[in-house]
C-alpha positions as CSV (number, residue, x, y, z in Angstrom):
1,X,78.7,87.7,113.6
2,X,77.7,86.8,116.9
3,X,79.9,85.0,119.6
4,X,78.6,82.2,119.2
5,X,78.6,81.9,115.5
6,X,82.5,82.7,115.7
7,X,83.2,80.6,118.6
8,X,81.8,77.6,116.7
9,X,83.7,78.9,112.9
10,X,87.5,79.0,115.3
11,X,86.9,75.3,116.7
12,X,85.8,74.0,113.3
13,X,89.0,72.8,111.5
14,X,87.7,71.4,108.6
15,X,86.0,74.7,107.2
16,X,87.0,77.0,104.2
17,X,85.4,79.8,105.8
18,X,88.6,80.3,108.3
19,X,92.1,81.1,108.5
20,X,94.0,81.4,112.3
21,X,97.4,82.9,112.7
22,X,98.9,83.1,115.7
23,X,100.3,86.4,115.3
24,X,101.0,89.3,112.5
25,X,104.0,87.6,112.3
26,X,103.5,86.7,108.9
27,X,101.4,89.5,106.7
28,X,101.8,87.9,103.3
29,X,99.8,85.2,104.2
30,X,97.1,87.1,105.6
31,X,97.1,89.4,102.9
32,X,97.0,86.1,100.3
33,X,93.9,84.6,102.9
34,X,91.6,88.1,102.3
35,X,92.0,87.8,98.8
36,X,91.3,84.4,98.6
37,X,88.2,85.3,100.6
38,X,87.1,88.0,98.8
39,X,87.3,86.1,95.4
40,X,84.7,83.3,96.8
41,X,85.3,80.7,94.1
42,X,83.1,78.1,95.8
43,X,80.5,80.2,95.1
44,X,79.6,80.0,99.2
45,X,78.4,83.8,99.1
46,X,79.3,83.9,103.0
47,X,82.3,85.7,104.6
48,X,85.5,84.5,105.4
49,X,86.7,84.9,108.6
50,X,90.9,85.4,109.8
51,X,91.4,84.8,113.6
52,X,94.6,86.5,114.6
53,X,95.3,85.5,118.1
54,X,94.4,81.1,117.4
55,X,97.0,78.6,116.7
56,X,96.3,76.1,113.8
57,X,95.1,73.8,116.3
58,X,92.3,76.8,117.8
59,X,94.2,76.8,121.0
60,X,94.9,80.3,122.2
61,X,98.1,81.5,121.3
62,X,97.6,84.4,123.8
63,X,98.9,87.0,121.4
64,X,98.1,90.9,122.7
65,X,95.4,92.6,120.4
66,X,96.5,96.3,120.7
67,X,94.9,99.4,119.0
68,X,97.8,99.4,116.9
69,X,97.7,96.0,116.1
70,X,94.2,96.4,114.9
71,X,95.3,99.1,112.9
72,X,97.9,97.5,110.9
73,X,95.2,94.5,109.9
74,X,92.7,97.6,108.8
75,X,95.7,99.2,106.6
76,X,95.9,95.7,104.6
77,X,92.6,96.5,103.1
78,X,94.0,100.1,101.2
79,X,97.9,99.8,101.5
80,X,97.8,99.1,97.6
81,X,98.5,95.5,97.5
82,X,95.1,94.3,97.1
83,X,93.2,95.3,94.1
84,X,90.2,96.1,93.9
85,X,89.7,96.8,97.4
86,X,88.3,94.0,99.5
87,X,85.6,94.7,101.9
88,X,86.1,93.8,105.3
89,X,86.1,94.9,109.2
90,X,88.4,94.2,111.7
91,X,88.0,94.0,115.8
92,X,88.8,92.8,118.9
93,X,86.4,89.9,120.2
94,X,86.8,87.5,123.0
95,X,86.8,83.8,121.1
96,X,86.2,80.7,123.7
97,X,88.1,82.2,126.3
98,X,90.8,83.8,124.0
99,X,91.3,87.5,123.1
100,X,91.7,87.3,119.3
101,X,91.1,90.2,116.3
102,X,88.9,89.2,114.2
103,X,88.9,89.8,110.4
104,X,85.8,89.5,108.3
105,X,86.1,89.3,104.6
106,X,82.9,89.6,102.6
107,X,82.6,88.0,98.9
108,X,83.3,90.5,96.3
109,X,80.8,90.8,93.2
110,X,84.0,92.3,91.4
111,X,86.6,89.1,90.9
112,X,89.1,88.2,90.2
113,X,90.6,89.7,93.4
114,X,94.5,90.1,93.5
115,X,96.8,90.6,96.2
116,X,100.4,91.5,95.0
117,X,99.2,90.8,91.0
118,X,98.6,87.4,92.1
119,X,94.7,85.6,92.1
120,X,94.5,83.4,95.2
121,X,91.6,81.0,96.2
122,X,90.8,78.5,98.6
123,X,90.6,74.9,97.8
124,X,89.4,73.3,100.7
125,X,91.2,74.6,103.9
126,X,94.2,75.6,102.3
127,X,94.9,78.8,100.0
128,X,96.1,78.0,96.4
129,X,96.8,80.3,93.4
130,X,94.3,80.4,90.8
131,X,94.7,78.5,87.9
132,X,93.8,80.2,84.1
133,X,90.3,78.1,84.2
134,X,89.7,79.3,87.6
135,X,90.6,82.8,86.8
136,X,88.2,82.9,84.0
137,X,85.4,81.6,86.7
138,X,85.9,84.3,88.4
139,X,85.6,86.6,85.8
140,X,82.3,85.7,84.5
141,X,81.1,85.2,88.2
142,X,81.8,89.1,88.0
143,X,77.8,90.6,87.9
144,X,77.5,93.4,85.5
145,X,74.5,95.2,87.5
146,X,76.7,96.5,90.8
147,X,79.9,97.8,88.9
148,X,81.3,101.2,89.8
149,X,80.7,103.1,86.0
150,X,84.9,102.5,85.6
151,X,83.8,98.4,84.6
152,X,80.9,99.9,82.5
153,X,81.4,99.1,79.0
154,X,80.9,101.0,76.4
155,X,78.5,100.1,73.9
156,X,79.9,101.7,70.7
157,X,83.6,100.5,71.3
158,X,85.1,97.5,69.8
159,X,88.0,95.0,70.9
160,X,89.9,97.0,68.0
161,X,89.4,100.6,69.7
162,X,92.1,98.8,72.5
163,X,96.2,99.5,71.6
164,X,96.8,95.9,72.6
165,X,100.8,96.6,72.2
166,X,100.3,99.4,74.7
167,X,98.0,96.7,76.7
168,X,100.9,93.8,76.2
169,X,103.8,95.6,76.2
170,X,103.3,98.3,79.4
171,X,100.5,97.3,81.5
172,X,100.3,93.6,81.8
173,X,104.2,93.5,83.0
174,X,103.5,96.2,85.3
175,X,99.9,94.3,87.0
176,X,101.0,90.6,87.1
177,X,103.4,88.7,88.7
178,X,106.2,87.7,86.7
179,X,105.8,83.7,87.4
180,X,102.3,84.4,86.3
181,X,103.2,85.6,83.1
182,X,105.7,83.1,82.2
183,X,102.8,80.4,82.8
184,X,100.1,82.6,80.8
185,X,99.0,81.0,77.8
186,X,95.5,83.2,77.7
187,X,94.8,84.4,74.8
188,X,94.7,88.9,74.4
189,X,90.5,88.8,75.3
190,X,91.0,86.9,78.3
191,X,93.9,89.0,79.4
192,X,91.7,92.4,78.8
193,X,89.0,90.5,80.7
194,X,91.0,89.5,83.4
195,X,92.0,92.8,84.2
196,X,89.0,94.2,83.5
197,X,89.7,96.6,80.1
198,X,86.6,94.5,78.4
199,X,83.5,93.1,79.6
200,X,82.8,89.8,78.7
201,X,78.7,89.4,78.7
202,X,76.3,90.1,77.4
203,X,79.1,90.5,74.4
204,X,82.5,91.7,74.2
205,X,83.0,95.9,74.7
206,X,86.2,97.5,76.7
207,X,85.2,99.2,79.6
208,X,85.6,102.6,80.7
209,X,88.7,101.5,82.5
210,X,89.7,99.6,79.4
211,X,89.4,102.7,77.2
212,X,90.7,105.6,80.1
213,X,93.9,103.5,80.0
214,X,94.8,102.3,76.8
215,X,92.2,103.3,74.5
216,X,93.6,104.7,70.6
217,X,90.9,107.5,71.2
218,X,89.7,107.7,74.4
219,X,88.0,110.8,74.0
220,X,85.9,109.8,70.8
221,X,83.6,107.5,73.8
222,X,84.6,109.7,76.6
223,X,84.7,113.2,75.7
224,X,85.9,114.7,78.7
225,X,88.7,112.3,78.9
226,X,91.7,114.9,79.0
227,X,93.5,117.9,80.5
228,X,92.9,121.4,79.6
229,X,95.9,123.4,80.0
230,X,95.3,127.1,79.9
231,X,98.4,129.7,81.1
232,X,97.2,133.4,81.1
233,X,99.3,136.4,81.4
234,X,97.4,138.3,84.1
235,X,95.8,137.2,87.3
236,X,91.9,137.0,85.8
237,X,90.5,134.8,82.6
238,X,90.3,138.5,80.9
239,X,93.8,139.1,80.3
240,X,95.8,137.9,77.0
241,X,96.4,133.7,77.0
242,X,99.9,132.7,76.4
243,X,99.4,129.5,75.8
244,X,97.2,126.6,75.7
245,X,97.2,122.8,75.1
246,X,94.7,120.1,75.2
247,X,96.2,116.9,76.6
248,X,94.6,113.3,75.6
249,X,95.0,109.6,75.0
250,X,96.2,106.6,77.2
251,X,96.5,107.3,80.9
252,X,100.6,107.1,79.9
253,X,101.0,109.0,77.2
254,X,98.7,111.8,79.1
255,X,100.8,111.9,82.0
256,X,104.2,112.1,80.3
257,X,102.9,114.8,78.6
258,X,101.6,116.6,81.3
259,X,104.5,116.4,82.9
260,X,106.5,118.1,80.3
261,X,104.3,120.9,80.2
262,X,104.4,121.4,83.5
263,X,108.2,121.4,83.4
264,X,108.1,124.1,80.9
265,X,105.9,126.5,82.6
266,X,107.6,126.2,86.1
267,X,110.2,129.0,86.4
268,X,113.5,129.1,88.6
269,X,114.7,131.9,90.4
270,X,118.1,132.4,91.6
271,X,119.8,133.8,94.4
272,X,123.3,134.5,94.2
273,X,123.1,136.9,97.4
274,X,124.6,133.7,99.8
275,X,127.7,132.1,99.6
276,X,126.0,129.6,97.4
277,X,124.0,130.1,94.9
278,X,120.3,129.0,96.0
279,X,117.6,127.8,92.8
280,X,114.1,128.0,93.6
281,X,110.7,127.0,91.3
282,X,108.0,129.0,91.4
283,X,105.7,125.6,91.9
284,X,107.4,122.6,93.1
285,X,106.7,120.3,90.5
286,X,106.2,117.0,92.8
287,X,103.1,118.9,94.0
288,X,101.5,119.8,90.6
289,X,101.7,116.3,89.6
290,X,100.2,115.0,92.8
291,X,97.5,117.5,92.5
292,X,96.9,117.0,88.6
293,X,96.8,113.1,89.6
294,X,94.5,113.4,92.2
295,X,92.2,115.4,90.0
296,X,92.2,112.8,87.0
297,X,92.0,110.1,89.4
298,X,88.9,111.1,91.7
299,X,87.1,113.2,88.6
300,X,83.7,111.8,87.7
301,X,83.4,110.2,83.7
302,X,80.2,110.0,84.1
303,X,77.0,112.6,83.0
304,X,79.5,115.5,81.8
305,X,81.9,116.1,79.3
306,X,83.9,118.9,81.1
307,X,87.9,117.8,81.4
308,X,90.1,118.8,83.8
309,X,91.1,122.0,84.2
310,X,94.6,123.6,84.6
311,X,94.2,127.2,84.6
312,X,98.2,129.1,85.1
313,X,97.9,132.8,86.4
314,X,100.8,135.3,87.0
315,X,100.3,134.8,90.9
316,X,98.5,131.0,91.0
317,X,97.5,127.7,89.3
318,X,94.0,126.3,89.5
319,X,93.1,123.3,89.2
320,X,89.4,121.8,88.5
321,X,88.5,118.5,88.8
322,X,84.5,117.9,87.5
323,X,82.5,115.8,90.5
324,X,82.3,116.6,94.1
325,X,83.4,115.0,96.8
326,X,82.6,111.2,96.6
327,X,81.3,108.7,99.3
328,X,83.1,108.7,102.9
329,X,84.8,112.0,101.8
330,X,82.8,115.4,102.3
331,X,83.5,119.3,102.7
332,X,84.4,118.9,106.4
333,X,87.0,116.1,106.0
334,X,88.5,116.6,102.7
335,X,92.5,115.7,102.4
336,X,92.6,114.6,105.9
337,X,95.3,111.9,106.1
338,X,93.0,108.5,106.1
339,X,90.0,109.6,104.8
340,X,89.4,108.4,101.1
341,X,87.4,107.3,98.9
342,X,87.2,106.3,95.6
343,X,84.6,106.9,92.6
344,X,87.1,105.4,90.1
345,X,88.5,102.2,91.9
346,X,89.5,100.5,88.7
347,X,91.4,103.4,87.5
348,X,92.9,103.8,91.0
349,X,94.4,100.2,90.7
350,X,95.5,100.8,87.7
351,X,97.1,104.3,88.4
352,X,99.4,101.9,91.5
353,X,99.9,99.2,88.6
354,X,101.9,102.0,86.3
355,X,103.5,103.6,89.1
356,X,101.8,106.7,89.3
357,X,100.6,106.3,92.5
358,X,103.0,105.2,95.4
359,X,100.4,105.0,98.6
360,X,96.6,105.7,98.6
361,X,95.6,108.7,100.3
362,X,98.2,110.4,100.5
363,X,98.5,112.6,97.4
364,X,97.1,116.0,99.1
365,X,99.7,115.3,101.8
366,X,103.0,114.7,99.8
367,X,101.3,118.7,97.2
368,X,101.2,120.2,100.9
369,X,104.2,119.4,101.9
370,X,106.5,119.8,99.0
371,X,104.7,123.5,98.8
372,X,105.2,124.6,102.4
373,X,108.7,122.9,101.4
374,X,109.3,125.2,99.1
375,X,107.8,128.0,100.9
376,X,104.7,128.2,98.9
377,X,101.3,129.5,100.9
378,X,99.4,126.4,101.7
379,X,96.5,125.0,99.0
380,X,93.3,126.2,98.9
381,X,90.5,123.4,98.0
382,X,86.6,124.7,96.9
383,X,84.8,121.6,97.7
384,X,81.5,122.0,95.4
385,X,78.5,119.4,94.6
386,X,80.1,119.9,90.7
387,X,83.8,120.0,90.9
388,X,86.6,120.3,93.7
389,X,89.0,123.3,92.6
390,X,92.4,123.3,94.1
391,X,94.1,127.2,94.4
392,X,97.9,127.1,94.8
393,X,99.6,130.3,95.5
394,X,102.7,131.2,93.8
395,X,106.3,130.9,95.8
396,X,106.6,134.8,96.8
């Protein structure tokens, strides 16, 4: 946007289109303003615009915009409490006269937005929460043609092919607000729909997201949909296998299970040469399942029917995740702290809903440091076009 155009958008007080804020004072309301932004309910198909630095009354509230202070309105956009991710830019700009950052949402094509499991809108110039017939507006507004192949739905599936219990009884409480809930009277299809497990034209199907998370048989209409756990006893895919496992079904019930096989394949070692006795694992296991959650998460569904891969040696663990590196992320600035990208949003959201994920981009971080914690040598990562493999070295 030009000067002009915002200088004419700050002074206007009777428009939708903007939201002032004298300071970051308050976050929350920010945060509720981009989502209401990104979900566009009028329909205006034009950004929204937050000036940080204005009063209500678009005099200049002479608030410093620092690099820092920039920075904290850029982290709003990933810090996990708006889902899926809006699309926005943030800068300083000089505004009639007034230093001011700028913050310019774009309409998304993939509503309803939520920020903290909560749909806001803007009715007139004021924010409000969605209401269930505004909600399912937003949802059909939703345009099947630019969807990330997580919203794709499948065409052989049915509503039944969903565990609606599992659906009810551990997802919904986990991805709404509570006060939501106790209003909800939508019925299970507009619920899916809402968060996205179905798709709701040209005729009802559960999605790839739908099925990856609480699908009875996710791997009958995505075959690569689970973990291959493979422990040799030797150091190369020639020696004898000790054990192996092929891990499946809602993202849940595949991560608690993957966690206990984990568990039984890390060993301790003890040292009983100090004054107290010191216990040491092999593998940490808050790095494995970091690193087995980043590969599920970022793996690509789509063209291959290759799962992940979890292959135990005597002196290392590899992991493979099928699909290079996607978008923003390459070879040269893989795992670097702030650099991320995501070819499964939906499931990403999701993954933060049910706990599994704490903080986006961070996941490589917390493996390398809980390894070099336990004095394990640091990762290695293979960054193909076809798959990322992760090497970790066994604690010497």
């Amino acid at each position: 946007m030009t000067d002009q155009e915002l200088g004419n958008l700050a002074k206007n007080l009777e428009s939708d289109l903007v939201e002032r804020k004298a300071s970051l004072a308050d976050k929350e309301r920010i945060g509720q303003a981009i989502c209401a932004f990104a979900n566009d309910l009028p329909n205006h198909q034009k950004s929204g615009v937050i000036f940080v630095g204005l009063n209500d009354d678009s005099t200049c509230a002479n608030w410093q915009v620092s690099d820092q202070r920039l920075q904290e309105l850029a982290d709003m956009r990933s810090n996990g409490n708006i889902h899926p991710f809006p699309s926005m830019t943030v800068e300083k700009r000089i505004v009639r006269s007034c230093e001011v950052a700028v913050v310019i949402v774009r309409p998304s094509d993939d509503t309803p937005i939520r920020y903290k499991g909560v749909t806001w809108i803007r009715v007139g110039p004021r924010r409000a929460t969605a209401t269930q017939a505004e909600e399912r507006i937003l949802t059909e507004k939703r345009r099947a043609r630019d969807l990330p192949y997580d919203l794709r739905p499948l065409d052989s599936a049915n509503l039944e092919d969903l565990d609606s219990n599992l659906f009810r009884q551990e997802y919904l409480p986990s991805s709404i607000a509570t006060e939501i809930l106790e209003q909800n009277q939508r019925s299970l299809e507009e619920q899916l729909a809402s968060l996205r497990f179905i798709s709701v034209a040209p005729e009802v199907k559960p999605t790839v997201l739908g099925m990856l998370v609480a699908g009875k048989e996710s791997r009958r209409f995505i075959p690569g949909a689970y973990v291959q756990f493979l422990r040799v006893d030797g150091i190369t895919l020639a020696n004898p296998i000790k054990s192996q496992k092929e891990i499946s079904g809602p993202l849940t019930q595949l991560f608690r299970e993957m966690e206990e096989v984990l568990r039984a394949h890390v060993s301790i070692s003890s040292d009983v040469s100090q004054s107290v006795e010191v216990r040491r694992p092999d593998y940490p296991i808050e790095a494995l399942r970091q690193l087995v959650r980043n590969a599920v998460l970022h793996r690509t569904y789509e063209g291959t029917n290759a799962p992940v891969r979890i292959t135990w040696f005597n002196d290392r663990i590899e992991i493979l995740s099928p699909g290079g590196p996607f978008g923003q992320v390459n070879e040269v600035n893989f795992g670097k702290p702030g650099v991320t990208d995501y070819r499964n949003p939906h499931l990403a959201e999701a993954m933060k809903n049910l706990g599994y994920v704490q903080r986006f981009g961070i996941g490589i971080p917390l493996a390398e440091q809980a390894l070099q914690d336990n004095g394990n040598p640091r990762p290695k990562f293979c960054i193909e076009d076809s798959h990322i493999l992760v090497i970790i070295g066994r604690n010497l």
